[in-house]
N, C-alpha and C positions, 0 to 999 in steps of 0.2 A: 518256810520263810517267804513274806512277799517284800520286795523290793519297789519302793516308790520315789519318782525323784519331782519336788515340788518347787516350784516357781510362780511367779508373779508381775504383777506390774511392769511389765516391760514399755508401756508407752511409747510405742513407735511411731513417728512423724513427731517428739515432740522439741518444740526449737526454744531454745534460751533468747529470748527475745530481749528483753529492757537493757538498753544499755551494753550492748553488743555490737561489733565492728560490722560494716557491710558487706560479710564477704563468703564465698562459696568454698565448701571442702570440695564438691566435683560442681564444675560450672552450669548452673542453671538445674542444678538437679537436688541439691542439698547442701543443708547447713552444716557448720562444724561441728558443733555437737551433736545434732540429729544424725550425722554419720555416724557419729563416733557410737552410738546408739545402735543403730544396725549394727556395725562391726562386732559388736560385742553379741550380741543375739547372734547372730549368727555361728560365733565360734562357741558360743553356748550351747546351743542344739548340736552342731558337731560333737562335742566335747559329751553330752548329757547321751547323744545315741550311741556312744562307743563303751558307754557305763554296762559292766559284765551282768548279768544273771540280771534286768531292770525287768519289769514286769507291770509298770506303770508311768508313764509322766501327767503329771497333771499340771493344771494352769490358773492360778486361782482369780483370774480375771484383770481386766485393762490392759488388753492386747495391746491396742491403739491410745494414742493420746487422742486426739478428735473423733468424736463430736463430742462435746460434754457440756454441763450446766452453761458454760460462759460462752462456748463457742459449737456453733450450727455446720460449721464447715468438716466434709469427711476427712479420714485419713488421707494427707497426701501420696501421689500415685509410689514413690518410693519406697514407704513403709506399705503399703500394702505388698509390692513387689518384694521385700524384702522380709515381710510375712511368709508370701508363699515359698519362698528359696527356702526359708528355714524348715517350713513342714517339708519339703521335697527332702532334703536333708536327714532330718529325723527319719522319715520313713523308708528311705532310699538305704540305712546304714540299719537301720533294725530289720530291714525285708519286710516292715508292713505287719512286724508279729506285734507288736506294743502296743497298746492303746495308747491314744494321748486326751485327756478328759481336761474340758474348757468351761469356766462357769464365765457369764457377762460382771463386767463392774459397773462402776459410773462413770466410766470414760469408755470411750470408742464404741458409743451406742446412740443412736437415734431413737430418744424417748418416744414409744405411742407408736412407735409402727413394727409391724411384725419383720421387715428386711433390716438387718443387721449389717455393719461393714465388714464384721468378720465374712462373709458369705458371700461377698462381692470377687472377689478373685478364685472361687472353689465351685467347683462344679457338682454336684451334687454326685455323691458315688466314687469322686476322685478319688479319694484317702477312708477308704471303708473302714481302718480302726480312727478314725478322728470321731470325737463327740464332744457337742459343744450343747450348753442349755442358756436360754435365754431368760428374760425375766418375763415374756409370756410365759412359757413352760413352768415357770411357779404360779405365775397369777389363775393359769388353768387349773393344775394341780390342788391350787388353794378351794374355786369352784366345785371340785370335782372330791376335794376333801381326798385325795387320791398321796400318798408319796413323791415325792421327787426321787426316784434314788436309779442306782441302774449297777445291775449284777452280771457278777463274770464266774459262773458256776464253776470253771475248771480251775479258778485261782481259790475259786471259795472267798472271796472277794466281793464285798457291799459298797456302795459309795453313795452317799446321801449331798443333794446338792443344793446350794443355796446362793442361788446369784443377787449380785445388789438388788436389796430392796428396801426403797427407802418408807419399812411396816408405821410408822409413827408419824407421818405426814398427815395422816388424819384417823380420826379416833375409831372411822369403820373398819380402816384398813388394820389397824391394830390391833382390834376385835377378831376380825376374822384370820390375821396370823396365829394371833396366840390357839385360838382353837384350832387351826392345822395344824401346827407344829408337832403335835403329838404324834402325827401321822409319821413324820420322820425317826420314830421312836424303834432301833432295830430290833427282829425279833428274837427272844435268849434260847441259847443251847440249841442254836444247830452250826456249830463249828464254822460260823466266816468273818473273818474280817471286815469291823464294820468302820469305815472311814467316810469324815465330815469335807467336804469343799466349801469354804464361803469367803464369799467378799464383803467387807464391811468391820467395823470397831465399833467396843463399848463407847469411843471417846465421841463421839457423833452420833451416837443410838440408832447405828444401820447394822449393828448384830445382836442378835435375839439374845435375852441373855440363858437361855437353856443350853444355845451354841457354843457361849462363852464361858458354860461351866460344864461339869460332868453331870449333869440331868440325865440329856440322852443315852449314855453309856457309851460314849464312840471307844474304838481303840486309836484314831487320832486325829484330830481335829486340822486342816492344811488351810490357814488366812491370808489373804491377799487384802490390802486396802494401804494399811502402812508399810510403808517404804522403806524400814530400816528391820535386816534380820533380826528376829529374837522371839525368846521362849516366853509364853503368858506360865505355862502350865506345865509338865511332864509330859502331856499328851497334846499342846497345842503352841504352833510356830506359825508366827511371819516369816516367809524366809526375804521378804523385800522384794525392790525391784533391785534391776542387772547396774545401775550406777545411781550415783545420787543425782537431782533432779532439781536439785537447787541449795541455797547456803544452810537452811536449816538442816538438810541432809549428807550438808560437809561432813560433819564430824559421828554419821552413822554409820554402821554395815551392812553392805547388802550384798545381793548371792542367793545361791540354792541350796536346797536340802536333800540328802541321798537319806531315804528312813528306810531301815530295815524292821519289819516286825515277826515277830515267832509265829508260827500259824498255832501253835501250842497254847501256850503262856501268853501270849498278848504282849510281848514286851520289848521294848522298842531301841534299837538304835540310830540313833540322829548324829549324821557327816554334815558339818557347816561347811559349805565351798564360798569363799569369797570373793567375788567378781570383782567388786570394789577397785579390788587390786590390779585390775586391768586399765583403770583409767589412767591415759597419757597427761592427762594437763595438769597443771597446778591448780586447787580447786580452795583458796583459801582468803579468810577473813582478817581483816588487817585491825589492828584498834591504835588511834592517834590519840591523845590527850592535846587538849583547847583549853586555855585560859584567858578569859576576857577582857587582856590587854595585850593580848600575841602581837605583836606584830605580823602583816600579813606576809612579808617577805622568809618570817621565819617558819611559819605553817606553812607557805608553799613548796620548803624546802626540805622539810618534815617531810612531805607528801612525796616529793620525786626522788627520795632517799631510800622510801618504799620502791617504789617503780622501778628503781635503777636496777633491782633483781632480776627484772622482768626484760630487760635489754640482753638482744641477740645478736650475734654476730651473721647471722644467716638473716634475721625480719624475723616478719611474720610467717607463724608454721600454721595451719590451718588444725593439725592433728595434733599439736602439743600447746599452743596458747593458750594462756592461763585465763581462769576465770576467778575477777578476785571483785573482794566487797570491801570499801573501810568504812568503818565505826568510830564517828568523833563522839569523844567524851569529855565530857567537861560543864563546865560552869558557861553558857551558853547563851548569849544575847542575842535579840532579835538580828541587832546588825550584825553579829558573828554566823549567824544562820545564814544572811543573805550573802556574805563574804562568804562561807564553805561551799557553796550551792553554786555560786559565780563562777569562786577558782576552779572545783571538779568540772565543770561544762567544758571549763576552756582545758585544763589540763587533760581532759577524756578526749575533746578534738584535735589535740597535736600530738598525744598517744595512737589517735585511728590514722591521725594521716603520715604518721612517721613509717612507713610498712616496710621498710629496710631497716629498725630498730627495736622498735618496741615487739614482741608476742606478748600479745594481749587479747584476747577474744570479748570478752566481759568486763567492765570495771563500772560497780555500782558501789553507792553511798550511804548511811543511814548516820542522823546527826540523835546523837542522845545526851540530853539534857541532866545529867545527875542533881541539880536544882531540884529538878520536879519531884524528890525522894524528898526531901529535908521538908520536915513538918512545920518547922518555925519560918522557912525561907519566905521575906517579906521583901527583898531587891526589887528594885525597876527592871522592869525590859526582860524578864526571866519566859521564857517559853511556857506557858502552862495549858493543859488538857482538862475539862471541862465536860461531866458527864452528869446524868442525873442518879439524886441520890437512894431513891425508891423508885424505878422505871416501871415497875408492875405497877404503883400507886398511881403515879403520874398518867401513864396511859392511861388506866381505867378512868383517873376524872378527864381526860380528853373524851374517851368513845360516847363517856355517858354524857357531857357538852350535845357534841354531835349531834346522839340521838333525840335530848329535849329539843334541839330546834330545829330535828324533824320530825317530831310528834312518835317516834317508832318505838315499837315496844320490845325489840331484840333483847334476850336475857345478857346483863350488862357483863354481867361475870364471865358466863361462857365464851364473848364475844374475847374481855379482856386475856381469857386463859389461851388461846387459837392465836391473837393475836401477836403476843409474849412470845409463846413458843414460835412463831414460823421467825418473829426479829431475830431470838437468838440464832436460833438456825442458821439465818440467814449471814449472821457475824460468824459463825464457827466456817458453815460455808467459805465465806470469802477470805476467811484467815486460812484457811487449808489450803486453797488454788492459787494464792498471789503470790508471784516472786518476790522473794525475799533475800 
């Protein structure tokens, strides 16, 4: 039996930014929830190296929240610090026998260069069983037409590795994926287990779909990218990151995974651990009903009827304030828009500056219009959204505009198909990274 314990997404340095009080869990050195972030990694890898008979951990990428698409700036100095306490950790309680296997994601990387932030605090030789592969190490491999993978002969143990890569950003690079991939293809009837690492989802087309089904033949596939544990397949698990990372993530799980598999029969036992449960703050989304003749004295009183939960007798706790969101629903008029929008500003600035009352760390808004649902809705002053109704047709008579009145003869289709694809992308992009 090999014994593997899988994790993911830990994102460390990452700070709950929008709408957030101005204040330090340790003074000048970190935020309240980006603590609360170490804390939990930390007692993780404690906890994951005192796991009996382990004979693997692995990481399926996004060590670090920074650097990534939005943001150029590294990890800050305490998530790196609190990186290496954790591998000291690990390594220090297994005695250095465990390997611990690292693929990159899309976060805590510095795209086009070969130094890494993982590498920044590790000296090369420190941690002889650490391995980590970057997405140089696939784009060579790709060149090289060569495997990614890397074997532990005494465990009889394969590991085939697949760090973010975003194959479909252009049509060569997806060419010459699909022709590698085979190469990842393990080979049958010599008795090892053979297990997949990747980062990436079908839902953003940054995982191959060979990865994502039983093609290859893995005996078990370990994904990092989404956030919330859970099983695609019999043979493949998210196990998430160590807490939720924002409101969409409120109401997921996350946690690691202890997999045992037979070295016999292939067949697998999966221990769901859930971290989740570690978090100290209230982490919850509120929903108000609005009706277009409220009075505003009685929405506001609506609103601090909420909040009144959130009143302490101690203030503000840095390690327990709540992070909370509310959603007004209702029949929604431009002036009731700019009335919700007023009262939360003022009512979020006498919450932050109440700091012997309120615990509150976070408190964000979102104004949802049920109007814009009702197909017949014909009212004045109704909020409505505004999009085109063929955007592939549209664009392409824009490019071809363009190009008559610069005489160019670029094929108009291919231009419009490159073009299409990188918008969406770019919307899936930015609906995955925005706080919400």
């Amino acid at each position: 039996m090999v014994r593997i314990i899988q994790m993911a997404d830990t994102h460390l340095g990452y700070r709950a930014r929008r709408g957030t009080i101005n204040k330090w869990a340790i003074q000048n050195y970190s935020r309240p929830y980006e603590q609360e972030l170490y804390d939990t990694f930390l007692k993780v890898m404690e906890d994951v190296s005192r796991v009996k008979d382990l004979d693997f951990l692995v990481h399926c990428g996004d060590m670090f929240h920074h650097p990534f698409l939005f943001s150029s700036y590294p990890p800050p100095e305490p998530a790196r610090r609190t990186f290496k306490k954790g591998l000291e950790i690990f390594f220090r309680n297994t005695h250095g026998q465990v390997p611990l296997i690292y693929i990159e994601g899309n976060h805590g990387i510095f795209r086009g260069y070969e130094y890494t932030p993982f590498e920044s605090h590790i000296k090369e030789g420190e941690f002889p069983n650490l391995y980590y592969f970057k997405e140089r190490d696939l784009i060579t491999a790709i060149k090289e037409g060569k495997a990614l993978d890397l074997e532990f002969p005494t465990k009889k143990t394969r590991f085939y590795l697949f760090p973010y890569f975003e194959f479909k950003g252009f049509e060569i690079y997806q060419q010459q994926y699909d022709n590698w991939i085979d190469n990842q293809l393990p080979p049958k009837g010599d008795g090892f287990i053979n297990i997949a690492i990747a980062h990436g989802s079908a839902g953003d087309d940054t995982l191959h779909n060979k990865v994502n089904s039983d093609d290859l033949g893995y005996d078990y596939v370990a994904l990092g990218h989404e956030h919330g544990l859970k099983m695609l397949s019999k043979n493949h698990f998210y196990s998430g990151s160590l807490l939720p990372l924002n409101f969409k993530e409120a109401y997921e799980k996350q946690g690691y995974l202890i997999i045992d598999i037979d070295a016999k029969t292939k067949s697998l036992n999966v221990e769901k651990v859930f971290t989740n449960e570690l978090l100290q703050r209230t982490f919850t989304i509120i929903t108000i009903d609005v009706y277009p003749n409220q009075p505003s004295i009685e929405l506001e009183n609506k609103i601090k009827t909420e909040l009144d939960s959130y009143v302490n007798d101690k203030g503000f706790n840095p390690k327990t304030a709540a992070r909370l969101k509310i959603n007004f629903s209702g029949e929604i008029t431009f002036e009731k828009n700019w009335q919700i929008n007023e009262m939360m500003s003022r009512i979020r600035r006498d919450c932050f500056s109440e700091l012997d009352k309120y615990n509150i760390l976070q408190l964000l808004w979102n104004i949802l219009d049920i109007s814009e649902n009702l197909e017949d809705d014909i009212s004045a002053g109704r909020i409505q959204d505004y999009i085109l109704e063929k955007p592939d047709e549209e664009f392409k008579t824009f490019v071809n505009e363009k190009l008559n009145e610069e005489h160019s003869n670029f094929n108009v289709d291919k231009l419009t198909q490159i073009g299409m694809r990188a918008l969406k992308k770019a919307l899936r992009t930015i609906e995955r990274e925005k706080e919400v």
